[in-house]
C-alpha positions as CSV (number, residue, x, y, z in Angstrom):
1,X,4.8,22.5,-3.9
2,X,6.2,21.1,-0.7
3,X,9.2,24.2,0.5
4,X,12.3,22.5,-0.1
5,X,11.3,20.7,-3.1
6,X,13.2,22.8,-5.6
7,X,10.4,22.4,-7.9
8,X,10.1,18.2,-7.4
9,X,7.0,16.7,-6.4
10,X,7.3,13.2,-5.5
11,X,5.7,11.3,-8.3
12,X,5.6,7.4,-9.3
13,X,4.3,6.2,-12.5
14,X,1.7,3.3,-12.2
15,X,0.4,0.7,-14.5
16,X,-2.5,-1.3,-13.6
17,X,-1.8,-4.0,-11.1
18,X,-0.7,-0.9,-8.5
19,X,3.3,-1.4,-9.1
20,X,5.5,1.0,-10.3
21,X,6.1,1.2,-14.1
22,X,9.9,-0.3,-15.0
23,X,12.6,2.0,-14.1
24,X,13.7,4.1,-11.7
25,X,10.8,4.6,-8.9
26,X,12.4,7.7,-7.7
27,X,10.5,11.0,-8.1
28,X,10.1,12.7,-11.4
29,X,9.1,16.4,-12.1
30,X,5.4,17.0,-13.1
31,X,7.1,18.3,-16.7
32,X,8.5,14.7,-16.7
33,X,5.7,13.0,-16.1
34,X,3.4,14.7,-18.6
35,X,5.9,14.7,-21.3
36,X,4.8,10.8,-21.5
37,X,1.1,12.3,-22.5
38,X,2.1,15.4,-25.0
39,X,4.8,17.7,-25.4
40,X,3.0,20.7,-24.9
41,X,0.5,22.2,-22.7
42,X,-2.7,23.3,-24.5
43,X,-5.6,25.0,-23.3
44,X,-8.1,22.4,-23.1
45,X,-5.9,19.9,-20.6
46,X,-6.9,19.4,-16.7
47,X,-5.4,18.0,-13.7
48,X,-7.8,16.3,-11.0
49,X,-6.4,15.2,-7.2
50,X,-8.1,12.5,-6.2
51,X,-7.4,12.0,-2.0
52,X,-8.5,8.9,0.4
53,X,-10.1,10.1,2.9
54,X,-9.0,9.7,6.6
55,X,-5.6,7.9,5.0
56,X,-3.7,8.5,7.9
57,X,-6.4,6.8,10.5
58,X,-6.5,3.7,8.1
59,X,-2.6,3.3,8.3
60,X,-2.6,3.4,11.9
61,X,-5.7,1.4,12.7
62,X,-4.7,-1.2,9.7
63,X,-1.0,-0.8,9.4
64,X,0.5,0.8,6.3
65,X,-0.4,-2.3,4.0
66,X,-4.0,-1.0,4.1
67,X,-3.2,2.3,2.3
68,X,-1.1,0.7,0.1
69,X,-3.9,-1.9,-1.0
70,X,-6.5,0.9,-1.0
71,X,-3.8,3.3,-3.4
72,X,-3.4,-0.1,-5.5
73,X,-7.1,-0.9,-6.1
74,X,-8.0,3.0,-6.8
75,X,-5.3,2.9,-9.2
76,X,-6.5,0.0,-10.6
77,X,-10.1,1.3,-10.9
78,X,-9.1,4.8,-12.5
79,X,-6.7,3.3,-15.5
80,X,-8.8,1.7,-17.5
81,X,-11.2,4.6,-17.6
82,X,-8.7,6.7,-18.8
83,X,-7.6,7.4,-22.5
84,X,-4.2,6.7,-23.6
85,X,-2.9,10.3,-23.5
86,X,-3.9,10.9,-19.7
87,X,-1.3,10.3,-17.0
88,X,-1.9,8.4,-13.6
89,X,0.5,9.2,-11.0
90,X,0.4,8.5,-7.4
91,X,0.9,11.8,-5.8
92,X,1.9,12.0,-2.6
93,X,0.8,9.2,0.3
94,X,-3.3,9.4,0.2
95,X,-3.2,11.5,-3.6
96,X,-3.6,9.9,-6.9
97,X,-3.3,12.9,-9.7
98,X,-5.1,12.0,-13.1
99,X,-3.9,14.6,-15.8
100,X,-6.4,14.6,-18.6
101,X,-5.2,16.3,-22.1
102,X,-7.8,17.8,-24.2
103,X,-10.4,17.7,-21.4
104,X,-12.6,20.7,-20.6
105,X,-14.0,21.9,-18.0
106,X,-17.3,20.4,-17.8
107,X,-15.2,17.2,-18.5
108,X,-12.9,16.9,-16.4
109,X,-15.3,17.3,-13.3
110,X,-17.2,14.4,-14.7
111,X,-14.4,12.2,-14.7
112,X,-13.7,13.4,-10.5
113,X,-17.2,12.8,-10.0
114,X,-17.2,9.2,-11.8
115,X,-13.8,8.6,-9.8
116,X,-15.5,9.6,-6.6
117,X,-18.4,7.1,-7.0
118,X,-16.4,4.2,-8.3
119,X,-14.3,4.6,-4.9
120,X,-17.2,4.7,-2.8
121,X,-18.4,1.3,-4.1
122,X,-14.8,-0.1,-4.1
123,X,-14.2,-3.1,-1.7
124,X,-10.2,-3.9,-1.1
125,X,-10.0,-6.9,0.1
126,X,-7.1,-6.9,2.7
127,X,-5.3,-9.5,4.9
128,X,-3.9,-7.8,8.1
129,X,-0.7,-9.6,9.1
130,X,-0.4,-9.7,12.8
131,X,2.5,-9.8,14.8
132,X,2.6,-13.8,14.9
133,X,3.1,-13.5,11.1
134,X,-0.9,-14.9,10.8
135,X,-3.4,-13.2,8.5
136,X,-6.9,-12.2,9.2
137,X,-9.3,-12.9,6.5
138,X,-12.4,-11.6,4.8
139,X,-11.6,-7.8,5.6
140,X,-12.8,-5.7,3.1
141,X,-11.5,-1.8,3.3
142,X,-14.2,0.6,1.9
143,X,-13.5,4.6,1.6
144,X,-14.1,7.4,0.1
145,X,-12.3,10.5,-1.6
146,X,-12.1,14.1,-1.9
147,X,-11.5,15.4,-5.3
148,X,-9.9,18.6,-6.6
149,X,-9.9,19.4,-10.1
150,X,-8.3,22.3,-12.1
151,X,-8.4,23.2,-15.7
152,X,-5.6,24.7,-17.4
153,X,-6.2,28.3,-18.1
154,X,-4.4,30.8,-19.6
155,X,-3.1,32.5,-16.3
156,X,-1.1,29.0,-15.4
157,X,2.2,30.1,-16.5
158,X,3.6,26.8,-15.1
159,X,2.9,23.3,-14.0
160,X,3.0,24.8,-10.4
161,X,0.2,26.6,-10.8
162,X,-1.9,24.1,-12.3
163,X,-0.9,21.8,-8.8
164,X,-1.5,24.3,-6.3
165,X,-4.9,25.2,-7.9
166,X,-6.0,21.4,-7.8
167,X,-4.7,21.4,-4.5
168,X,-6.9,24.3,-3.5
169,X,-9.6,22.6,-5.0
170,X,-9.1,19.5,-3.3
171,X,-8.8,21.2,0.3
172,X,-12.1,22.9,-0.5
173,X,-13.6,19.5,-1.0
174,X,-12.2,18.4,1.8
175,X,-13.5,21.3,3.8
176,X,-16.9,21.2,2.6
177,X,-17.1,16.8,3.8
């Protein structure tokens, strides 16, 4: 978790159609979040990062509307694969987080893989807006993601550890291109 955080991660809700749920968009604890999906953590239950790559040269080369329409459509592409119990979240600027309950292993890295794919044939269509308040037209955004996916084990005494192992994970992924 970021230092300073006191244990928040900034977290937003989605439905499909990329906006916020109703409510308060402010940030919730993970514990908050995935109280929506169970009230418990079992064994059996995974949590998989899924990050756009090169985010941050996308916002500056497109402007920050870009991200956000790329963040929309992923989210959009990732809910209705998911079963009712899991929780989508954006996490973070480039992160979307996908906690699956009752998911094992061997699962949950087939939903990161199928994630990863569906991005990589994902077309956003985007209209720049230029200073003269004019749009450009027909630009499609394509990208792909790094994914980072950890299953709850025994050893996670808390949600924390469950995060910073997917987060591990996920810098491996990115590491390894």
């Amino acid at each position: 978790l970021p230092a300073g955080s006191g244990g928040r991660i900034g977290l937003r809700p989605w439905r499909v159609g990329g906006r916020p749920l109703s409510g308060s968009p402010g940030h919730y604890t993970v514990a908050m979040i995935l109280s929506t999906a169970t009230t418990t953590l079992a064994p059996g239950a995974a949590l998989v990062l899924v990050e756009v790559d090169r985010y941050a040269r996308l916002c500056e080369a497109r402007g920050p509307g870009a991200g956000d329409a790329v963040l929309s459509q992923l989210l959009c592409l990732t809910a209705p694969t998911l079963r009712t119990a899991d929780v989508l979240t954006q996490f973070g600027p480039a992160q979307v987080a996908v906690f699956l309950v009752h998911a094992d292993a061997t699962g949950a890295l087939d939903v990161a893989e199928r994630l990863r794919e569906r991005s990589e044939q994902m077309e956003v269509p985007y209209a720049a807006k230029l200073a003269s308040a004019s749009a450009v037209e027909g630009q499609r955004l394509r990208v792909t993601v790094s994914t980072g996916v950890a299953h709850l084990r025994p050893a996670h005494l808390s949600l924390q550890a469950l995060v910073e192992d997917a987060q591990d994970a996920l810098a491996s992924a990115r590491a390894a291109g």
